[in-house]
N, C-alpha and C positions, 0 to 999 in steps of 0.2 A: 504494500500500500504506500502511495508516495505521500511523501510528508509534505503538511500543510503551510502553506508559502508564509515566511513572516512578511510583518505589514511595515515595510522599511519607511512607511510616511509617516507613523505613528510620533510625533513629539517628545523630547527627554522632558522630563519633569522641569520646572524652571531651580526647584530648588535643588535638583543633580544638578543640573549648568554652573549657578552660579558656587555650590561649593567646589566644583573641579576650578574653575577661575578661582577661586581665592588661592585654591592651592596652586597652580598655576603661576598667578601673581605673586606668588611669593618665589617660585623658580625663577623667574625673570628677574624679581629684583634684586637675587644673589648674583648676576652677572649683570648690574648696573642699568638692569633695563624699568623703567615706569611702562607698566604695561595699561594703565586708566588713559594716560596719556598718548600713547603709541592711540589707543583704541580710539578714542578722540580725534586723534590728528587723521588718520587712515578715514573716517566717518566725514570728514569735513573737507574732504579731495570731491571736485566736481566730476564727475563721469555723463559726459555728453551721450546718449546714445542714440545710435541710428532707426530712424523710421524707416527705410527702406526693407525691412527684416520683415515687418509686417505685409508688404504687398510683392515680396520677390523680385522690386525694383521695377516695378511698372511704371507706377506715377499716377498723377491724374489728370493731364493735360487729354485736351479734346484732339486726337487727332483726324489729318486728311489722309486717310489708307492706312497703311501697315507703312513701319517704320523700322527699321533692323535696327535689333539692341547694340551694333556698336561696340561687340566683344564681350560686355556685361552677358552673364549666363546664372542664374539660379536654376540650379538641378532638386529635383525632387517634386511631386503633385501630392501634397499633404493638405489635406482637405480645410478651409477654414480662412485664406489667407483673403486681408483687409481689401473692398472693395473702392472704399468711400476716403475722406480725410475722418470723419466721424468715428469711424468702423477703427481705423489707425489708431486714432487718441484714443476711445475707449480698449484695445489692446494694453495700448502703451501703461494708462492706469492700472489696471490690473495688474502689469507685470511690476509697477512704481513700486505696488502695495506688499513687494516680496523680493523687495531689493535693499539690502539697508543702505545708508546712508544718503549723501545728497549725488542729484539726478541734475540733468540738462537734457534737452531733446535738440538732434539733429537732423533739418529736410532738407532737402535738396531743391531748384529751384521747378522740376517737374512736378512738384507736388503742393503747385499754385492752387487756389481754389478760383475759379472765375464765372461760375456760374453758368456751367454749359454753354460758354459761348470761347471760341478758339481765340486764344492770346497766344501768339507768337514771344519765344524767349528774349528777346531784344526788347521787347513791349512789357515786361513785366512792371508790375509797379508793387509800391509797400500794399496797396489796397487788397490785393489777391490773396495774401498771408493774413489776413488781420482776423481768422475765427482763429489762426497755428499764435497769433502774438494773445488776442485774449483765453485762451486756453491754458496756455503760458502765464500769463497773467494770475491768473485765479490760481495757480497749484503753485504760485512765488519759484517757477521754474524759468532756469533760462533756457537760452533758443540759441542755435546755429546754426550755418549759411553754406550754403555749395551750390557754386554755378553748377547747370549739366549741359558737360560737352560733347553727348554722347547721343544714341539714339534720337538723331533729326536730320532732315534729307540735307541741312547746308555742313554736313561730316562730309568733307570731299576727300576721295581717296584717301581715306584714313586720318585726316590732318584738320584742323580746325581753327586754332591761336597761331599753327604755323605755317596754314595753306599757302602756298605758290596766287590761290587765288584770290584776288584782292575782296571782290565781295563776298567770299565768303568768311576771309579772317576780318573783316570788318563788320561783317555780324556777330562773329563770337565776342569782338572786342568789344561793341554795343551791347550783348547778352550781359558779359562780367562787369560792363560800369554800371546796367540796371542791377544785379546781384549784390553790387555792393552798396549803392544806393538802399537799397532793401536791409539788406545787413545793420547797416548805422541805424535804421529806422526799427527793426527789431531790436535794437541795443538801444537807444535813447527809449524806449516805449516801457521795456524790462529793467531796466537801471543797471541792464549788466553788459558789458562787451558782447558782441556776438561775434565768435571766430569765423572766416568766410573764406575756406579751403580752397582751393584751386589746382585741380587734378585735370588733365587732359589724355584721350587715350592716342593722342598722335604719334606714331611712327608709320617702319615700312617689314611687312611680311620678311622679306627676303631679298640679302645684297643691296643693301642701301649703297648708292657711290653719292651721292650728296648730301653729307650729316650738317656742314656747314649751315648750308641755306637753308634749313627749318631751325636751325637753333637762333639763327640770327634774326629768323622774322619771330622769331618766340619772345626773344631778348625785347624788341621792339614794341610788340604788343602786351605784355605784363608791365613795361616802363610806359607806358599810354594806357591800362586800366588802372596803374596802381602810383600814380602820377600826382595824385593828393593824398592825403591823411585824412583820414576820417573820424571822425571824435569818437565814437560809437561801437569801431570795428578792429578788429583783430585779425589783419590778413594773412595768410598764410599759403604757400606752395608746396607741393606733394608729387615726389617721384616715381616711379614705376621701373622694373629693371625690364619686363617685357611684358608682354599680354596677347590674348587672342589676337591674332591678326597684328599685332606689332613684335612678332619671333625675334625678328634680326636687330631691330634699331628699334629704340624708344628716343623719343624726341627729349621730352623731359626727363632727363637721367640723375641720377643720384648726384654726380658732380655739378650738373647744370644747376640746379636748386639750391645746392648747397653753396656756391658762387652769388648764385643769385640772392638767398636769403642773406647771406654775409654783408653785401656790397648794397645792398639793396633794404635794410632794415625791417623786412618781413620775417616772422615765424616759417620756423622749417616744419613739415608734415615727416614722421616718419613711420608708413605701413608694415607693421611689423611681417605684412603678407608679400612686400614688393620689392624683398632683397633673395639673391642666393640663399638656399636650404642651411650652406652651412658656416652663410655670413654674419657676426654678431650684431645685433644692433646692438644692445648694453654697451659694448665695448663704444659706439659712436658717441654715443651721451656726454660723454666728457670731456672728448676732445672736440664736435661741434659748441657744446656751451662755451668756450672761451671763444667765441668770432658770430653767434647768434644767440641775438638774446631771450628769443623763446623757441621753445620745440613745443611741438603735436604731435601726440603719442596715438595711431591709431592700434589697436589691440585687433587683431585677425589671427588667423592660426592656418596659414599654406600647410597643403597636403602636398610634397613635390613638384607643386606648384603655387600661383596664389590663388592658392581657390575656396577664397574665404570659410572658411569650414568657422563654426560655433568655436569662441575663445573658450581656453579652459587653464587650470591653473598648472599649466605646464615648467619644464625647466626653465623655457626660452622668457614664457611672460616674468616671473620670477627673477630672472637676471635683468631685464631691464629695470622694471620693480627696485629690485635691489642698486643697482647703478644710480638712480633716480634719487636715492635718498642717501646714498654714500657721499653721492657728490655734492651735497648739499645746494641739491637743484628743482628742490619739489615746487617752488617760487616758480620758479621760470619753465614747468612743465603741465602744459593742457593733456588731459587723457578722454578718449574715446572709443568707442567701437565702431568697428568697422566689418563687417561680415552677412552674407545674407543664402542661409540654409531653408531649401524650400522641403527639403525632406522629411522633418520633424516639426509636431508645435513649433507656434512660430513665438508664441508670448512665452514657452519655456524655452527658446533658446535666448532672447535676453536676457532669462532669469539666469540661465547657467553661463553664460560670458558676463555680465556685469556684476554678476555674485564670484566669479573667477577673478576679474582685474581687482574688485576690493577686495579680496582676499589674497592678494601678489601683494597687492597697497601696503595692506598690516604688515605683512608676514615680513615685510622689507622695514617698516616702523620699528619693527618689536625686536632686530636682530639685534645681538650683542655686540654693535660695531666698536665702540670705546675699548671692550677687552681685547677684541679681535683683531682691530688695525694697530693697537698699543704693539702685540707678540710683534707683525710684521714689521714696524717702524724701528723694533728693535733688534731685527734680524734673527730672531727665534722662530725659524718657517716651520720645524715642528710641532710647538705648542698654535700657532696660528691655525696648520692643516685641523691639529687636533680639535679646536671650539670651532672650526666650522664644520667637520662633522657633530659636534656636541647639539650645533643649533637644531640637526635634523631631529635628535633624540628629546628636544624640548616640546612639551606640552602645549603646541598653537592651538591645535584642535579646541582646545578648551576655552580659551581667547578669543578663535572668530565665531563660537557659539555662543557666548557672552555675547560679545558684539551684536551678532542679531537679537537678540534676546532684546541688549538695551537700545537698539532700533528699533523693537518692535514690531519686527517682521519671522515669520517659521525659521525655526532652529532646523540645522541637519535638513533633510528630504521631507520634511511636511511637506514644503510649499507645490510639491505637486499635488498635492490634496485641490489646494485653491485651482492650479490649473487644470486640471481636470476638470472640475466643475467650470469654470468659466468655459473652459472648449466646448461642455454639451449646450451649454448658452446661448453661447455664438455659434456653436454650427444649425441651432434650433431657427437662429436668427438668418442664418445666411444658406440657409438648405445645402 
């Protein structure tokens, strides 16, 4: 007879949680760590996350025909995903209610609302966003910005910011000054910066012989979008090392950005999904902050490729995590998600990537760096190796279950309790 399944959703008692924390926090604080504050600090890190998760990157824009996604691809037919802007925010709630700490939401500019009537991306205005800024508004959440350069007939051969053709990269450069126009206007509305990304998927499939002349019309056009200051806005560039249909050559490359953000006083975007398998980012953290003064952290998780797969609290997130607060750079570092899995719930895959980056957050708070970097400083790589295997043997578990606890959100694996219920909800709703 097979044995009866346990019910891993089941809740720890609050008062098991909080006595393993005490005991807990007493481990930590024999190796100099405050673990109330660690928990605090990690609690009070904004984590932008993406709306695109909920509809597989459709959008809402009214279009004339079919439109090729542009290289963007969500794989999977998981039943339930957001039709509306509506259908989105009430997702997004749901998943709020089982995230701890503080939240930002991030759209992109296809997920205009205009009232069934076709606005062209060059045409946008602040008015089309304004149920995404009062929405915002009421949940004292903030809001960020992303042109989309992507899926619309003026993508000419692959190229957009650094088309060969003049009307075309002159609409994209029209699209990014309405984008940021919009940006400022959601940051002056919310009280808070809105950061307004700029990703492009331009290159060439195969044997590119002119890399020059797309970077140079690139150079041209981010210095004519981003050619004033904006009170409001937080502009930032974002690399790719390749992508569908850009194999050989990616236009915006890791050095071009990084040049660009240096010389050019914009925030660097760094995709944790849009470098080599077995390139560090962590290791970049350190040596970009001394020449940019902010970085964008977007959290993805590449399979061999970027293929945004659900974050999870992996080695890779973890090391940057840790880099990020070694370097005493948590100031000057925006974090987000970046990922869009059509194969699984779509409101349990934020919960499992935004409960994954705050739990990198902590775990990176709570190390024992004062004992640890003391060994190394002093040339003892022994006793050093030794306390960072020690940190693995320490008692977090019990720390980020506190943590939700004093967020107020399901400890451990409850929270699929909730999302289960909300999915027979909405799918009741959305047939």
């Amino acid at each position: 007879m097979p044995k009866k399944a346990l019910d891993v959703t089941q809740p720890p008692k609050a008062a098991h949680v909080r006595a393993a924390y005490k005991l807990a926090r007493e481990r930590f604080a024999a190796l100099g760590v405050d673990a109330d504050q660690a928990m605090r600090a990690a609690l009070a890190i904004p984590i932008s996350v993406q709306c695109w998760q909920a509809d597989d990157v459709r959008g809402l824009e009214v279009h004339e025909g079919a439109v090729d996604s542009g290289g963007l691809q969500a794989t999977g037919n998981y039943p339930g995903a957001a039709r509306n802007g509506d259908e989105i925010r009430a997702d997004f709630d749901a998943a709020a209610a089982l995230i701890p700490g503080k939240l930002r939401f991030n759209i992109h500019a296809m997920y205009a609302e205009t009232g069934g009537r076709r606005v062209d991306r060059d045409e946008l205005e602040p008015k089309h966003f304004a149920r995404w800024i009062d929405w915002s508004k009421a949940r004292r959440r903030g809001l960020d910005f992303n042109p989309t350069l992507f899926a619309h007939p003026m993508v000419k051969d692959g190229l957009t910011l650094s088309s060969s053709d003049d009307a075309a990269r002159a609409f994209w450069i029209r699209h990014c000054l309405a984008t940021r126009r919009i940006a400022n206007a959601i940051g002056k509305a919310l009280g808070s910066p809105c950061i307004n990304n700029i990703w492009i998927p331009d290159g060439r499939k195969d044997s590119a012989v002119d890399r020059m002349g797309p970077r140079h019309r690139l150079l041209h056009a981010l210095d004519e979008v981003l050619d004033r200051k904006l009170p409001h806005v937080v502009d930032a560039v974002e690399s790719k090392l390749f992508g569908i249909g850009c194999e050989d050559y990616t236009v915006g490359s890791h050095e071009f950005y990084l040049a660009y953000a240096a010389t050019r006083g914009v925030a660097l975007c760094y995709d944790l999904g849009h470098f080599h398998p077995t390139e560090s980012v962590a290791d970049k953290l350190s040596a970009t902050l001394l020449f940019v003064d902010k970085l964008l952290i977007h959290a993805s998780r590449g399979i061999r490729w970027d293929s945004d797969h659900v974050v999870r609290f992996t080695d890779e997130l973890r090391a940057v995590c840790d880099e990020a607060v070694r370097s005493g750079a948590l100031g000057d570092i925006l974090w987000a998600l970046d990922y869009f899995d059509a194969s699984i719930n779509r409101v349990a895959a934020w919960v499992i990537g935004a409960r994954a980056l705050r739990k990198a957050l902590l775990y990176a708070l709570i190390e024992p760096f004062e004992a640890i970097a003391g060994r190394e400083e002093a040339g003892n790589g022994a006793a050093k190796l030794a306390l960072v295997e020690h940190r693995a043997e320490l008692p977090f578990a019990a720390v980020w279950d506190y943590a939700c606890l004093w967020a107020d959100v399901p400890v451990g694996a409850a929270w699929l309790r909730d999302v289960a219920a909300y999915e027979i909800h909405a799918r009741g709703e959305r047939g």
